[in-house]
C-alpha positions in Angstrom: -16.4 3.9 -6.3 -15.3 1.6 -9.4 -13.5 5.3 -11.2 -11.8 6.0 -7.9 -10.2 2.8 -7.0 -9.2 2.2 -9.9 -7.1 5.8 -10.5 -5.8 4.9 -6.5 -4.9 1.3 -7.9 -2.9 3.0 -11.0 -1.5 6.0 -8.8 0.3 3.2 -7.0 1.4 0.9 -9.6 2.7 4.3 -11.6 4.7 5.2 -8.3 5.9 1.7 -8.0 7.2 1.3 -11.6 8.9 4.8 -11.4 10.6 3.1 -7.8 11.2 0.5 -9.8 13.3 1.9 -12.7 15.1 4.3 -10.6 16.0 1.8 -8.2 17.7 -0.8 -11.2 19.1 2.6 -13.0 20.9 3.2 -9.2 22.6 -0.1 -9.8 22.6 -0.9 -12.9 26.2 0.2 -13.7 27.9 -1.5 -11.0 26.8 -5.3 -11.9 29.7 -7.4 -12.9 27.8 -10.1 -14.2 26.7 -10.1 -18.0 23.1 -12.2 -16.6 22.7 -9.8 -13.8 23.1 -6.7 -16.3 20.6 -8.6 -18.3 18.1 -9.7 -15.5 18.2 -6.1 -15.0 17.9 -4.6 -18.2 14.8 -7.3 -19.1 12.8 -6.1 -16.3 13.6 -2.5 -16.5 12.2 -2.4 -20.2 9.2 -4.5 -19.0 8.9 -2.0 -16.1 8.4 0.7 -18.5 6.2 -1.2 -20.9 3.9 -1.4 -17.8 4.4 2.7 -17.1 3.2 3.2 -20.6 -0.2 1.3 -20.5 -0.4 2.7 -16.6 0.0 6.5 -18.4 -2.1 5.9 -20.9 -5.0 4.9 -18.4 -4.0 7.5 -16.6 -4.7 9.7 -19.3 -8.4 8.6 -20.0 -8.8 9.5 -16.2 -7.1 12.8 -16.7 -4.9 12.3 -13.6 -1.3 12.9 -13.3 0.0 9.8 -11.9 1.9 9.6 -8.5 5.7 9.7 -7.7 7.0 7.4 -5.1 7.4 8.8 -1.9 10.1 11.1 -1.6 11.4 9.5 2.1 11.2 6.1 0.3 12.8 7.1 -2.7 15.3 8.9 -0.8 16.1 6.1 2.2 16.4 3.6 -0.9 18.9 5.8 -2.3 20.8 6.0 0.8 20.6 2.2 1.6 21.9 1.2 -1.9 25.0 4.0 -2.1 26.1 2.9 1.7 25.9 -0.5 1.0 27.5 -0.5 -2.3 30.1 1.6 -0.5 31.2 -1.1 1.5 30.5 -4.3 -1.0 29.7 -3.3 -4.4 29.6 -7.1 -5.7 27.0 -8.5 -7.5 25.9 -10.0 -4.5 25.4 -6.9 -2.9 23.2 -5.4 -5.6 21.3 -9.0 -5.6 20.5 -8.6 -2.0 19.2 -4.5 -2.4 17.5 -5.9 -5.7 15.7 -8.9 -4.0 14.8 -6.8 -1.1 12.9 -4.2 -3.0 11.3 -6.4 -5.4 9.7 -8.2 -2.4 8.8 -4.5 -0.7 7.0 -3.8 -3.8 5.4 -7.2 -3.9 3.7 -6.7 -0.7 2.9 -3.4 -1.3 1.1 -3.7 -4.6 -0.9 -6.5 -2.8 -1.8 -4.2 0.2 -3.7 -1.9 -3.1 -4.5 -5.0 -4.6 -6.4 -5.6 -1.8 -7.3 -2.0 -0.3 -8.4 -0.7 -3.7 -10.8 -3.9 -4.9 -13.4 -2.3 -6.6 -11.0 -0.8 -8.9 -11.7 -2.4 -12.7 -9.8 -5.5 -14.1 -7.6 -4.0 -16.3 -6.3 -1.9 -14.0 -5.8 -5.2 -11.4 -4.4 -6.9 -14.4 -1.2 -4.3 -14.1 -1.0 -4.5 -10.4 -0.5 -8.3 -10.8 1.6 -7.9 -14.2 3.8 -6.0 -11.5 3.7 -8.0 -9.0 4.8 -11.2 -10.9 7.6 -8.9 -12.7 8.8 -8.2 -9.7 8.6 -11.8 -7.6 10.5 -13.3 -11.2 13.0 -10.9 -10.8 13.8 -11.7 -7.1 13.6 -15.8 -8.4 15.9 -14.8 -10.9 18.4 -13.4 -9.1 18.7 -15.4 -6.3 21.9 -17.4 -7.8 23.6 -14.1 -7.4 23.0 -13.7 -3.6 
């Protein structure tokens, strides 16, 4: 029970970094702001610390990871292009930002929670996560 939780818990936290990184690369080249850019850039680069040690878990479990859901991935997309159409301030990108940093919040606590007899290091990401991405959303607020 304590093997299989804990490859659920890092399945998710693998798909949620990867959502993560993609969804800062979609904007990253639109911020105006120098501190946005770097708000950004900071937590993309802790982002893919955290995919590292989540790989390298991974690894010892010989699983492959997970990818974030195609329909999310692909609605995120979708919401980000249409509303950058319209606004592409910084503002903008603060709101998209903000929104999925506190989508991932809730959903790394729903496996927090759902998975709990996964081991500690593997909770220890989920809530490294977590708090990556709830400082990001504090962070950014001045922009929205």
């Amino acid at each position: 029970m304590i093997e299989q939780d804990t490859i659920k818990l890092l399945r998710e936290c693998d798909a949620g970094v990867k959502m993560g990184v993609a969804s800062i690369d979609d904007v990253l080249e639109q911020v105006h702001s120098g501190t946005l850019k770097q708000y950004l850039a900071e937590c993309k680069k802790e982002h893919e610390k955290l995919k590292s040690e989540i790989q390298t878990l991974l690894n010892k479990y010989h699983d492959d990871g997970k990818e974030p859901n195609p329909i999310a991935k692909g609605m995120s997309w979708m919401k980000t292009n249409m509303k950058m159409g319209m606004d592409n301030s910084d503002q903008t990108i603060a709101d998209l930002m903000t929104d999925g940093c506190n989508m991932g919040v809730k959903s790394l606590n729903q496996y927090l929670n759902q998975y709990e007899a996964a081991d500690e290091v593997s909770k220890d990401i989920a809530k490294r996560l977590i708090n990556l991405e709830e400082q990001l959303a504090v962070d950014i607020r001045k922009f929205l």
